[in-house]
Every structure is written in structure tokens, then in C-alpha cells.
N, C-alpha and C positions, 0 to 999 in steps of 0.2 A: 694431429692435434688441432690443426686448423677447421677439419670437419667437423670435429667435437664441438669447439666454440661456438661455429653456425648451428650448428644441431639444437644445441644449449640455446644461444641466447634467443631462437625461432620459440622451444619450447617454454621460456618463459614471460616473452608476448605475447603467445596463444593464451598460457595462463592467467595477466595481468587483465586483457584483453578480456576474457570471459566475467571476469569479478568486478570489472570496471564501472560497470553501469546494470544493475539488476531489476531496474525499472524502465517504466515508457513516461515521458514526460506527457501530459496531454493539454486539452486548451484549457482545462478549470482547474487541474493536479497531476498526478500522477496514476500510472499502472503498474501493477506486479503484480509475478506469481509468485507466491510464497507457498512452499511444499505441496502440496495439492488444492492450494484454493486462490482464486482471483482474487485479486482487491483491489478497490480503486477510492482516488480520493479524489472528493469535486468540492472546491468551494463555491458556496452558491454566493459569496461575500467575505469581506476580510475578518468576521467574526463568526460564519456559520459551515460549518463542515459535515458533507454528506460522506459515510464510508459505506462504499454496497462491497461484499464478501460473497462468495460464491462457490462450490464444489467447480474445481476444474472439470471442463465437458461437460458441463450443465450452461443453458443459455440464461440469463436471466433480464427480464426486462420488468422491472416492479416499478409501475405507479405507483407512488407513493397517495394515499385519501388525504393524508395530514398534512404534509408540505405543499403550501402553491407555490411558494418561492419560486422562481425559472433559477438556474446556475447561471453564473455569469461569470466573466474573466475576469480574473483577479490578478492582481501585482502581486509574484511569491518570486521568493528565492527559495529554489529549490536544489541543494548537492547530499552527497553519499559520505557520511563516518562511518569506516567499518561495516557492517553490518546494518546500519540505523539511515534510512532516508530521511531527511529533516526539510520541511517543509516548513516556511516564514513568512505570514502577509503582515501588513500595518498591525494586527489588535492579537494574533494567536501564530502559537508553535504547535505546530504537531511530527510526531514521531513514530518512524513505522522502521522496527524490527524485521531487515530479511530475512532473518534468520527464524525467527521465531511466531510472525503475523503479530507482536503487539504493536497495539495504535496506542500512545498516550499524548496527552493534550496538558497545553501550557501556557502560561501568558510570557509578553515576551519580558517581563523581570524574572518567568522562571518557576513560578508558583503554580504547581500542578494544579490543576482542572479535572484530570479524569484520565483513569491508565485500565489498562486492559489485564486479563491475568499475562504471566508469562509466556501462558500457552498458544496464548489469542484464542481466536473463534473454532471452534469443534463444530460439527454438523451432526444431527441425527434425522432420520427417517422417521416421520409421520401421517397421519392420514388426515387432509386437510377436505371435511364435506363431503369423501366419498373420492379426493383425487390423493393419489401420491405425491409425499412433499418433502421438502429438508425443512430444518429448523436450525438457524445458527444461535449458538449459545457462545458467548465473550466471557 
């Protein structure tokens, strides 16, 4: 009876332990994988947020032409509800579904901004000038 208990309560640290933290904190936001795709979140500032998405095992390093911005470290608080990372500077919320890759975007009285479908970002394969591409679609 006693080995069962250990056994037991090993196997459900292992469990709590895996579900505990399903992201990387980093110096401007957060990292994760979310089902087959990377995502990451940078604030370049307490009201501007960069999301880069990405097929797992693909490397991605996109210049952006339009943004000069540099990312810069921001004051967030950053914890885990459930399935939802919630992410909080001075001016905006943002919220990313582990489960699902949605990002939605909030002020912090709560007044949506901007939500992603349920699904989040899907990828498809196109021809970008003659090279092999993805295309993410939100």
C-alpha cells in the first residue's frame, strides 16, 4: 500500500509538473509551442506587440521593411489560467490560448482590441518569386 502511494503521488508531480508552465518567459515576452507551430510574443513597448508564428522546424528570421521600432524590455506580468497565458504591461492585455494558438488583444478595462479565430494561424505552402514559402493565415 505504501508503494502505491509513492508510486501515485511521483506520478502525479510528473503530471502537474509537465502542465505547469507551457511556455518560455523571454527578455521582451514569451515563447511557445502551440501544436505544431512556434510563437512568440515581443513587446517592442507597453502598447505595441510583435507576434512572429512559425511552422515547427522551420527557422524563421523575418525583417520586418515596416517596423523600425527596436523591441525593448517592457514591465509585464506574465502567469498561466488554464490553458490561456496572459500577458499585462501598463496600456494592454494580451492572451494566448495553449491550447488552441489564439492571440487576443485587450485594454486593461477589458475592451477587446483584436481576437484571432479559434483556430489561430494555419500555414499553407506557396511560391514566393520562384522560392518555396509558407503563408500564415490568423
Amino acid at each position: 500500500m505504501k508503494r502505491f502511494l509513492i508510486i501515485s503521488a511521483i506520478a502525479i508531480i510528473v503530471v502537474i509538473s509537465g502542465q505547469a508552465q507551457s511556455y518560455q518567459k523571454t527578455d521582451l515576452g514569451v515563447k511557445a509551442k502551440i501544436n505544431s507551430t512556434k510563437v512568440e510574443i515581443q513587446f517592442y513597448g507597453p502598447s505595441t506587440v510583435r507576434v512572429l508564428k512559425s511552422p515547427e522546424g522551420k527557422t524563421f528570421t523575418k525583417e520586418s521593411l515596416s517596423v523600425v521600432k527596436k523591441a525593448q524590455a517592457t514591465k509585464l506580468a506574465i502567469n498561466q489560467q488554464g490553458d490561456v497565458i496572459l500577458l499585462k504591461s501598463d496600456k494592454l492585455k494580451v492572451n494566448v490560448n495553449v491550447r488552441s494558438g489564439k492571440i487576443s488583444y485587450s485594454t486593461l478595462a477589458g475592451e477587446q482590441l483584436l481576437s484571432e479565430k479559434e483556430s489561430g494561424a494555419t500555414f499553407i505552402d506557396f511560391d514566393d518569386a520562384g522560392s518555396k514559402s509558407k503563408s500564415g493565415i490568423a
